[in-house]
C-alpha positions in Angstrom: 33.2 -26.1 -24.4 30.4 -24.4 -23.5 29.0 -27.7 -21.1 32.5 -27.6 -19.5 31.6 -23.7 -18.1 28.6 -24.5 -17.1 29.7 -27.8 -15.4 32.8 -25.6 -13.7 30.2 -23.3 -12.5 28.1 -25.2 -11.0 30.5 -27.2 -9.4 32.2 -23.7 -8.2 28.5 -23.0 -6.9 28.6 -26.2 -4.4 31.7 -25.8 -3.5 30.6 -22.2 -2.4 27.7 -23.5 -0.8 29.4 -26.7 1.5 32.1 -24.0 2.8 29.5 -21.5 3.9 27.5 -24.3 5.4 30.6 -25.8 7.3 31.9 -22.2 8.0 28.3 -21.5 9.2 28.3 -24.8 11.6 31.7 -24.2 13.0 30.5 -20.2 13.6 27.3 -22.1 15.5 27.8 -21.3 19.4 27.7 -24.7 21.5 24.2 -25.5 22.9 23.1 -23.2 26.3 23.4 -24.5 29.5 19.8 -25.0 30.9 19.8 -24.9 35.2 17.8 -27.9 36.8 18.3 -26.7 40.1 16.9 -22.9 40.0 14.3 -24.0 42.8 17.0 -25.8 45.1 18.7 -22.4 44.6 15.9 -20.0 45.8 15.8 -22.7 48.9 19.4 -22.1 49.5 18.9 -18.7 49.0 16.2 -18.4 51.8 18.4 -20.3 53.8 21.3 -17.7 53.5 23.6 -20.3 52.3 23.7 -19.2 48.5 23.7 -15.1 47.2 24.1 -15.4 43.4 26.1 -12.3 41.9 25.3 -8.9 40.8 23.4 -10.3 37.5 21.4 -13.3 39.6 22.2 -16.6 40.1 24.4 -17.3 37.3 23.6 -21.0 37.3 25.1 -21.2 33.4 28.2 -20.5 34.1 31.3 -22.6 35.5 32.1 -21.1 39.2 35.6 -19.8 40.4 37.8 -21.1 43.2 36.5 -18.0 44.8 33.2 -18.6 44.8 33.1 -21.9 45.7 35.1 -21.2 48.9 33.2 -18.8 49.8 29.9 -21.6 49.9 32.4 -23.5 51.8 32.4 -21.4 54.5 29.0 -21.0 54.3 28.3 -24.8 55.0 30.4 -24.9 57.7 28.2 -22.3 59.1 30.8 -19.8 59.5 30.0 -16.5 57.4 29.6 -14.6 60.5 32.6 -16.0 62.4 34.6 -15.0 59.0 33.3 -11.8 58.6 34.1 -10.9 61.8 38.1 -11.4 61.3 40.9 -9.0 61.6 44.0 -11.0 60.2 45.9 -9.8 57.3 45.3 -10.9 53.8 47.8 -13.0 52.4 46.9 -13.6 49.0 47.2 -10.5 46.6 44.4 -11.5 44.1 41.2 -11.8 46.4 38.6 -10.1 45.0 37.5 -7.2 48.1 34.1 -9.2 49.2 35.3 -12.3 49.3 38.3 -11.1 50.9 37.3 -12.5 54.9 36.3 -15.4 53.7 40.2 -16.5 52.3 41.8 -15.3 55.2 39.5 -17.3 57.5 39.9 -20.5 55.1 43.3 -20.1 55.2 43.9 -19.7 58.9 41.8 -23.1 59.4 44.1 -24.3 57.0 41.1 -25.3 54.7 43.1 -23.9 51.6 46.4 -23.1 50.5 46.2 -20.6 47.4 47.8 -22.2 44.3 51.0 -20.6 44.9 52.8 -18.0 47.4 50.2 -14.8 47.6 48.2 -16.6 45.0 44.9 -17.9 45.5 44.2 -18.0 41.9 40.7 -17.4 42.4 39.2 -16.4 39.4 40.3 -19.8 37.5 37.4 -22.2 37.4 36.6 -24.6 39.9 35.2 -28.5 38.8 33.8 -31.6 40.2 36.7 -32.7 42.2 37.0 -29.5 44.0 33.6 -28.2 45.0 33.2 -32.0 46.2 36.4 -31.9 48.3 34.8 -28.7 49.9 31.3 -30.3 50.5 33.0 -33.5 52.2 34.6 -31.2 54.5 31.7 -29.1 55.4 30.2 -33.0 56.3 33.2 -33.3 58.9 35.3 -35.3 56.2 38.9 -34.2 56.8 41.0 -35.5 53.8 44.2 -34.2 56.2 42.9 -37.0 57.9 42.6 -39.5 54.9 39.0 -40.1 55.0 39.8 -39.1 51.2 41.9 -37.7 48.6 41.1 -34.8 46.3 41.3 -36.9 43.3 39.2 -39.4 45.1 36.6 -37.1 46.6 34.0 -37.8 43.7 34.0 -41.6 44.9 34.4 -40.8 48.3 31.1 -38.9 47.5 29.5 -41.7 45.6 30.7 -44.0 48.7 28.7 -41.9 51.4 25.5 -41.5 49.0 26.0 -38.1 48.6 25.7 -38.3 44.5 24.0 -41.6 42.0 27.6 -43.5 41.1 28.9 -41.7 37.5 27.2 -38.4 38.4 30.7 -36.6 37.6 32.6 -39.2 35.3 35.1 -39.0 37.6 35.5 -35.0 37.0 35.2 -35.2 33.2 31.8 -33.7 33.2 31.7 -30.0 32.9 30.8 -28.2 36.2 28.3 -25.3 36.4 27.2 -23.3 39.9 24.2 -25.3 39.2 25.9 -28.0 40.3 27.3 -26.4 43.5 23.5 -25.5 44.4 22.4 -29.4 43.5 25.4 -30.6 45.8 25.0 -28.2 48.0 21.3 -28.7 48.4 22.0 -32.5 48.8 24.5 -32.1 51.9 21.7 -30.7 53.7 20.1 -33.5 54.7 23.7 -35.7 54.3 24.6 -37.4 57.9 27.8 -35.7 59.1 30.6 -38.2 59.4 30.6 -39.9 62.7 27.7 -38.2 64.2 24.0 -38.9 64.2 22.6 -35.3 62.5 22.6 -33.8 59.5 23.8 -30.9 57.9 21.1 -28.7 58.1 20.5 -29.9 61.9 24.1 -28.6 62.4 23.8 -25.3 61.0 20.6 -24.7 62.7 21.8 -25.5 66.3 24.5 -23.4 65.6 22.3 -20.5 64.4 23.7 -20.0 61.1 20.1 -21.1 59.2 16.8 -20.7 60.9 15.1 -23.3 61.9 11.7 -22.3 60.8 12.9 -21.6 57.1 14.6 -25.2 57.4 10.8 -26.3 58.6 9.3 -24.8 55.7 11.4 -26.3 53.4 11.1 -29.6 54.9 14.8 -30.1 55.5 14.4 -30.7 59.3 12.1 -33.7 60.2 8.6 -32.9 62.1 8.5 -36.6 63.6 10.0 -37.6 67.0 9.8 -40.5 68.6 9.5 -39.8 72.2 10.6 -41.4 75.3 8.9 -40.8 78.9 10.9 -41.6 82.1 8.9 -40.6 85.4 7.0 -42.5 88.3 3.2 -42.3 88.6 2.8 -38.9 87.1 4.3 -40.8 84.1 2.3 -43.8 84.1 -0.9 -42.6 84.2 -1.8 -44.0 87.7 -5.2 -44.3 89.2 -6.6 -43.2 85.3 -9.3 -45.2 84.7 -7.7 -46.0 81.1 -4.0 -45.0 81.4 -3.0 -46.3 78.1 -5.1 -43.6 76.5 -5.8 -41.1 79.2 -1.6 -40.4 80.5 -0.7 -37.2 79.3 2.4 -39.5 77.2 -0.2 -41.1 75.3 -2.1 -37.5 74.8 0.9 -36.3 73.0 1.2 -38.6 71.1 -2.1 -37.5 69.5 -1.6 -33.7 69.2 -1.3 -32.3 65.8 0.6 -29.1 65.1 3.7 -28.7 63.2 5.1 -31.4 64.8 4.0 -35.5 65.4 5.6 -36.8 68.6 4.9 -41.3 68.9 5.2 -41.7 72.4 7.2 -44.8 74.7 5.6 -44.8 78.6 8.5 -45.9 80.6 7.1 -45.1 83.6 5.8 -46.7 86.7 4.2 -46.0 90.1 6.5 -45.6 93.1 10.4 -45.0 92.1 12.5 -42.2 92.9 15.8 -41.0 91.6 17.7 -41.8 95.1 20.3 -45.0 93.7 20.5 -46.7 97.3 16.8 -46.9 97.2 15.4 -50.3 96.7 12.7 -47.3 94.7 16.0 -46.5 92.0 14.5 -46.1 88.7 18.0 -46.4 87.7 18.4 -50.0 89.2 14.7 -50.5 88.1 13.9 -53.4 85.6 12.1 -50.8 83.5 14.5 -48.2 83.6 16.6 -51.1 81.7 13.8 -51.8 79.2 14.0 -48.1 78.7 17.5 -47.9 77.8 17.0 -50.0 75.2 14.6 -47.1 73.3 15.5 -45.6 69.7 13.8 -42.5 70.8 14.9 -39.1 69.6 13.9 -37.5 72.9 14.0 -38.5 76.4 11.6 -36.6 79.0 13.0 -37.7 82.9 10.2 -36.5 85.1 10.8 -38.2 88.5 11.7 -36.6 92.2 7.9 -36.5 93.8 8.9 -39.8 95.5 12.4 -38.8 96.7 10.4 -36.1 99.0 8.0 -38.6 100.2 10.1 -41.0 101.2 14.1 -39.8 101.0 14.5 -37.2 103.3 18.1 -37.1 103.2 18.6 -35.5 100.0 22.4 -34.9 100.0 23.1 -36.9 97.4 20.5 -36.0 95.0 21.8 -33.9 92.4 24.8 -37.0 92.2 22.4 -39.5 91.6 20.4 -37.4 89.1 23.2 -36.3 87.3 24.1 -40.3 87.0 20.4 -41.3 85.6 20.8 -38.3 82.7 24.0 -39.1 81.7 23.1 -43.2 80.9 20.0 -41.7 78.6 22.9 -38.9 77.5 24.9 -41.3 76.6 22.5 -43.8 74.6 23.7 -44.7 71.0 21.4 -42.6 68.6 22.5 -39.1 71.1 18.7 -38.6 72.2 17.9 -34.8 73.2 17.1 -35.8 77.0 14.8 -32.8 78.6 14.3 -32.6 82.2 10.7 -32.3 83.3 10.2 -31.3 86.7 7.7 -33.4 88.8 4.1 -32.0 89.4 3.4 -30.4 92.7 1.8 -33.1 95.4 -1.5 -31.5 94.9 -3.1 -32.1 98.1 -0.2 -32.8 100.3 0.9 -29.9 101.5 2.9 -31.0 104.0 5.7 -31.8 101.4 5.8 -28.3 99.6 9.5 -27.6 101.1 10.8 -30.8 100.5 9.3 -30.8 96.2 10.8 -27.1 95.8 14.4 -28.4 97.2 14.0 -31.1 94.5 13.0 -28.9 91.7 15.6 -26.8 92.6 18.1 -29.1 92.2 16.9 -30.7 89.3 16.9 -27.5 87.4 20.6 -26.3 88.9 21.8 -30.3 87.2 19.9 -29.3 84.3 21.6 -26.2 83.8 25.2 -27.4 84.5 24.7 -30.2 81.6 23.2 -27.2 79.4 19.9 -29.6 79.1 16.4 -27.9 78.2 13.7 -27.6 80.7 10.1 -28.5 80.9 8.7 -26.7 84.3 5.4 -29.3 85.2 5.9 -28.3 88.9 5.5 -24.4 88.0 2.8 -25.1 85.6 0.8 -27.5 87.8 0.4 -24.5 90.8 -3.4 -24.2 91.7 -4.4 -27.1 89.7 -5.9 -29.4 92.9 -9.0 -29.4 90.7 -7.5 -31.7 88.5 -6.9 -34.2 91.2 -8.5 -37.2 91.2 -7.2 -38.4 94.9 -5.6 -35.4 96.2 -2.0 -36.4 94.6 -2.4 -37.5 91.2 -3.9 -35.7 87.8 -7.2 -37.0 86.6 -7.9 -37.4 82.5 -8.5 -33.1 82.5 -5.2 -32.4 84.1 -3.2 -34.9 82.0 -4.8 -33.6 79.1 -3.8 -29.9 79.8 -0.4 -31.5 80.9 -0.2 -33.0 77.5 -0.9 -29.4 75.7 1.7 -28.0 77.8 4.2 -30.1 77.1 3.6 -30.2 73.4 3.9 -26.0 73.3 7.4 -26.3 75.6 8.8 -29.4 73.3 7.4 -27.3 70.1 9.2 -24.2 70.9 12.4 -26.1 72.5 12.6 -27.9 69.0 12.3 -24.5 67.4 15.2 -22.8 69.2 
């Protein structure tokens, strides 16, 4: 009798001890969230495109519809544009600072509240819905059909965006860790149907600054360079133009950016098109059109007020020889460079300033930047080497000037 107690006992004893060990397991609080993307954050932070909350970034946590519309705005670049709005509210639950931000989504019809008055903005936002705001930020409209909200995590795995099975097709849980990883990753993301990115977008439109998106290395340093001109251009009467033409002389300036340089240019040709001189009609001007070059700098006119004295048609047929580089597949950034002065003939000074003149007054009408060589080249006869064209010093000082004006055109 006695065994039996004892055996009952014990047996009480582990049953005791298996509930408090399964009561103690189920008590157990799931494992933490750890962020992997608290550096990408403080980039996007910098960047103005990501604010955390009053208690930091709150990477841990899953984000609300609100917050995730609010970084939607913000990738489109259009926090101030929102702020700035007067239209009524009308959703009844929008938390007061996100409050511009819904009434501007809403009025670009980029959401719908989950009901009438209802944004339902503090339920959680996931995978499929954060994506579906990133597409469109990219210039996907699903409106459109480019792709379904159910879809959008393939659509996203279809673009490169995100690895294939990143989100499990939305059965993953979804932190604002995420948001800042795919948020991070748009930046550099081709927008659809265009050749620039992102980040290239927001900074031409001012909404992130370009020398944060330097630093960070989201906005490439490297250019590949075009050069369009006459004998300025090709380095003429150099004793070793390949090396010694202020293109070549960028192209081995160091700074915080790297231009590779293309000479298109060659002694000679003007801009007038019923010249037999065209540049336009020229056999190089086609080779030229041809380049992959992310800039294009046109410096020609010196031989239109040598030997085109009727210059009534100018600004047409300048306008014409812009647009065909304008218009080239990869959208090159075409800058006008004004031709240098004809140093030692002075007899021409009238006809070169009608020129620049209307070079500049094209430029300005096709909003294209401006690179002033005939400005910059006053008083430098020095640099002559036969009373008209540079010699090695002046195309070397040429070459520095054009690599400051590029530099800070590039940093506008």
């Amino acid at each position: 009798m006695k065994k039996a107690k004892i055996r009952l006992l014990a047996l009480s004893l582990a049953i005791a001890l298996l509930t408090g060990i399964a009561a103690s397991a189920a008590a157990a609080p799931a494992t933490a969230y750890t962020p992997l993307y608290t550096d990408k954050a403080d980039i996007l932070y910098a960047l103005g495109l990501f604010k955390g909350t009053d208690k930091g970034y709150e990477l841990d946590r899953t984000p609300t519809r609100t917050e995730a519309l609010v970084l939607l705005v913000r990738l489109l670049g259009k926090e101030v544009e929102a702020k700035a709005g007067t239209d009524a509210n009308p959703f009844k639950d929008v938390p007061a600072w996100a409050d511009r931000y819904a009434v501007w989504a809403y009025s670009k019809g980029l959401t719908k509240g989950t009901s009438e008055g209802v944004f339902g903005g503090n339920t959680n936002a996931d995978a499929h819905m954060f994506i579906t705001f990133v597409l469109r930020a990219l210039g996907y409209d699903d409106n459109l059909g480019d792709f379904s909200y159910d879809n959008s995590i393939m659509k996203a795995e279809e673009i490169g965006l995100i690895p294939a099975g990143s989100y499990k097709n939305g059965a993953s849980a979804f932190y604002r860790d995420d948001c800042v990883h795919l948020c991070y990753l748009a930046l550099t993301q081709q927008m659809k149907a265009n050749n620039t990115t992102l980040v290239k977008k927001l900074a031409a439109d001012g909404a992130v600054s370009k020398s944060a998106a330097l630093q960070y290395g989201l906005l490439p340093t490297s250019y590949l360079v075009a050069c369009i001109g006459d004998s300025f251009t090709s380095g003429y009467d150099l004793v070793n133009p390949t090396a010694e033409a202020f293109p070549a002389v960028l192209s081995k300036l160091k700074g915080t950016y790297t231009f590779t340089t293309e000479n298109y240019g060659v002694a000679g040709v003007a801009v007038n098109n019923e010249s037999k001189l065209s540049y336009l009609h020229s056999k190089i001007c086609a080779e030229s059109l041809k380049t992959k070059a992310d800039i294009i700098l046109v410096t020609l006119g010196a031989n239109d007020a040598v030997w085109t004295p009727d210059m009534s048609d100018f600004s047409q047929d300048y306008k014409q020889l812009l647009e065909a580089f304008i218009s080239l597949p990869q959208a090159p950034k075409v800058i006008v460079m004004t031709p240098p002065r004809l140093l030692g003939l002075k007899g021409y000074d009238n006809l070169m300033g009608e020129i620049v003149k209307a070079e500049i007054a094209v430029a300005g009408d096709m909003k294209l930047d401006i690179i002033d060589i005939y400005a910059f080249s006053y008083g430098m006869e020095k640099y002559s080497s036969d009373s008209v064209h540079f010699n090695a010093e002046g195309h070397r000082l040429v070459a520095d000037y054009v690599y400051k004006e590029l530099s800070d055109i590039l940093l506008k």
